[in-house]
N, C-alpha and C positions, 0 to 999 in steps of 0.2 A: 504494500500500500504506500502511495505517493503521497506528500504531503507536501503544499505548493506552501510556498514565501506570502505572509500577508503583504500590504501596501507597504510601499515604502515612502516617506515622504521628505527630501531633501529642503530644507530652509534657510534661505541666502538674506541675510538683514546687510540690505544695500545701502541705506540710509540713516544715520543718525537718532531724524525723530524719532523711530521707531524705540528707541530708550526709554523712549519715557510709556513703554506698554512691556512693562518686562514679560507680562502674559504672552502676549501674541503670539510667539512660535507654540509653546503649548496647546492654544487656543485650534489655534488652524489646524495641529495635528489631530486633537480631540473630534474636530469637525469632517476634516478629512475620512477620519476611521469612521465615525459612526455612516457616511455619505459612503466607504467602501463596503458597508456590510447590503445597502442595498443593491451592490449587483459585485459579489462574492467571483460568479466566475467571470467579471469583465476584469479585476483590478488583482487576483494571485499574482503572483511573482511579480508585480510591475511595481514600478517606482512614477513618483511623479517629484515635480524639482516648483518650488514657490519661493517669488523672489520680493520681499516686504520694501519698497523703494518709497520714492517720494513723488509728488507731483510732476517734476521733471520728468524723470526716470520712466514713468509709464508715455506720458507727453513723449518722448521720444520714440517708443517704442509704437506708440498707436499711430504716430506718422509716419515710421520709417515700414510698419504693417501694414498697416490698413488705410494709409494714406488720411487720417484726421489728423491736426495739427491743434491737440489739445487733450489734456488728463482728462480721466475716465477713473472710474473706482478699481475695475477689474478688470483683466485680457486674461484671456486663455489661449494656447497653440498646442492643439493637439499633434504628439508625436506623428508622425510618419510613421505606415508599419514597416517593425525592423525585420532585419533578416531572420528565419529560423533557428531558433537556439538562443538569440541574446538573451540572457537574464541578469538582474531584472527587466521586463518589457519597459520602455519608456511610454507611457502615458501622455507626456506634454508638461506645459509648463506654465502657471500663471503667474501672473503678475499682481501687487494690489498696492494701490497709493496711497501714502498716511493720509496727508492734506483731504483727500476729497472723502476719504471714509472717513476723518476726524468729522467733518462739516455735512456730509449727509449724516453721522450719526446725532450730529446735535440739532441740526435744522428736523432731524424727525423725532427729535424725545426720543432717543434710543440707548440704551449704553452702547459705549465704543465695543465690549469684545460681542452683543448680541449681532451688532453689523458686523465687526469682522469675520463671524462666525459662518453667516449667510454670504458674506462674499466671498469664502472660502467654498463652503459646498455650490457656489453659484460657478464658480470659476472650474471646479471638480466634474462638476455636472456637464459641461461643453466637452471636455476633454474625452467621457466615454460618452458622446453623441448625443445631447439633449441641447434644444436651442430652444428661441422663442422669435423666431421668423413669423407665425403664424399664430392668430390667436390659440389653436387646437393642439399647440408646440408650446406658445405661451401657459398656458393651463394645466399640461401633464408636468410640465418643468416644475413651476410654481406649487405645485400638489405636493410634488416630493420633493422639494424644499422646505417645504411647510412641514411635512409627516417627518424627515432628519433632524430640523432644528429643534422641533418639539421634543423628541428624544434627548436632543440637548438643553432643553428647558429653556430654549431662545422662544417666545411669545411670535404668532404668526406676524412675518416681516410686511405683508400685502395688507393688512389691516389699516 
């Protein structure tokens, strides 16, 4: 009997502010795991890589991606699939910017790690194929966003 490697989850603190959330890498890993127990045989043996920057830092990246030339709370880049045998599988990588989840968390009455927590499994969730292109994409996403964070005692985010 085989027994695969759960999630792994790689945590790059690219910026500073994020000091002042000694939680944060905790937090993400927390959310991360409970978002890989809902699809167990998408994320065994895989790793995924989360990089905690700052408003720049995504800014950069969402133009140098996706051509928008402005921070965003969260990016995700799903891996490419790798060859046969690599392990761990790379999953992808997101990204999350202090500045604008500092300021969405407070412009919505929210604690800071309830919003990090959802932009964690929001950025999780892209990576093994969940979007919100469509409202009927938008709704199954948001569902089980809702049904993980609950389990994390994060209060429905869409409320």
């Amino acid at each position: 009997m085989s027994t695969q490697a759960p999630l792994t989850a790689d945590i790059l603190i690219e910026a500073d502010c994020w000091q002042q959330e000694p939680e944060a890498s905790d937090l993400v890993r927390r959310a991360l795991a409970q978002a890989a127990k809902h699809s167990p045989e998408q994320v065994a043996d895989a790793e995924v890589a989360i990089m905690l920057t700052d408003d720049d830092g995504v800014q950069a990246l969402n133009r140098d991606w996706r051509g928008i030339d402005k921070p965003t709370n969260v990016l995700s880049f799903p891996a490419p699939e790798p060859a046969a045998g690599i392990r761990p599988r790379p999953l992808g990588d997101i990204a999350i910017a202090y500045e604008t989840t500092r300021r969405e968390a407070e412009s919505e009455s929210k604690p800071f790690a309830h919003h990090l927590s959802h932009l964690a499994v929001h950025g999780f969730l892209h990576l093994i194929g969940y979007d919100h292109e469509t409202d009927d994409e938008a709704e199954t996403m948001e569902n089980l966003e809702r049904e993980i964070l609950s389990q994390l005692g994060v209060p429905d985010p869409y409320r």
